[in-house]
N, C-alpha and C positions, 0 to 999 in steps of 0.2 A: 322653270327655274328662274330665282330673280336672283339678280346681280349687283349690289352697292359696291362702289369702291370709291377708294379715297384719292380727291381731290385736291389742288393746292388755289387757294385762290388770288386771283392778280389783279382784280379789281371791282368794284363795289358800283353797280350801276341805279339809278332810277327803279322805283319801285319795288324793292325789293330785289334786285336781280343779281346778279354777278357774273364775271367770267373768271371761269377755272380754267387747270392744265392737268394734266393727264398724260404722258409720255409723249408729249410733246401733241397734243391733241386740243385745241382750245372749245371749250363749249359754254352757252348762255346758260347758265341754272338759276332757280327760284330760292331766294332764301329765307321764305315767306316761315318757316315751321320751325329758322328759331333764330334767335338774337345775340346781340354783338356778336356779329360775324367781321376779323378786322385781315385788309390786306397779309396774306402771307399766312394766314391758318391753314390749316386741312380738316376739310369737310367730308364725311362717307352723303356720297351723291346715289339717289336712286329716282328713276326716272325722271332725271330734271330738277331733282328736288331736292335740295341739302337736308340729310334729318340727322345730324350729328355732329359736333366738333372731336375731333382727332389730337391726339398732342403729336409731337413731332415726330418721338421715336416708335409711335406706335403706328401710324403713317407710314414711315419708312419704313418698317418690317412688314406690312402689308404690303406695299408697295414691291418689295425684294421677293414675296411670294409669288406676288401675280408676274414678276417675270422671270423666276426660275418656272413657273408654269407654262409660262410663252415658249421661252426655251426646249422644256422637255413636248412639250407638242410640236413646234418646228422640229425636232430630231426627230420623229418618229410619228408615221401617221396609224399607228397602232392604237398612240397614244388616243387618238380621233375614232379608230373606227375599230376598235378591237375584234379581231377573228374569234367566230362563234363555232366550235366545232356541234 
């Protein structure tokens, strides 16, 4: 299963690169696959790779998924390992 999620970005490095944020996670990504990428967008990042610009509120409601997600997994390891009868 592959996993893109959206990124915020905080600053525009050499070569193409950038560092984003992530629930407070900072990581190097490649912004090589697409253009005017400017401080404070949101990017969907997948494996290192920015392949998408984000507008804000759409961002943020992914964003509010993936941690009502966290959420419902920290409650319950069911959520994780579901009983097979």
């Amino acid at each position: 299963m592959c996993l893109a999620i959206p990124a915020k970005v905080e600053a525009l490095l050499d070569y193409d690169q950038a560092t984003v944020e992530v629930g407070g996670v900072r990581s190097k990504i490649s912004l090589s696959m697409i253009d005017g990428v400017e401080v404070g967008d949101y990017v969907i990042v997948h494996v290192g790779h920015a392949i998408t610009r984000l507008d804000v509120e759409e961002a943020e409601r992914s964003l509010e998924l993936f941690r009502e997600l966290a959420d419902t997994i920290g409650a319950s390891t069911d959520a994780l390992y579901p009983r097979v009868s």
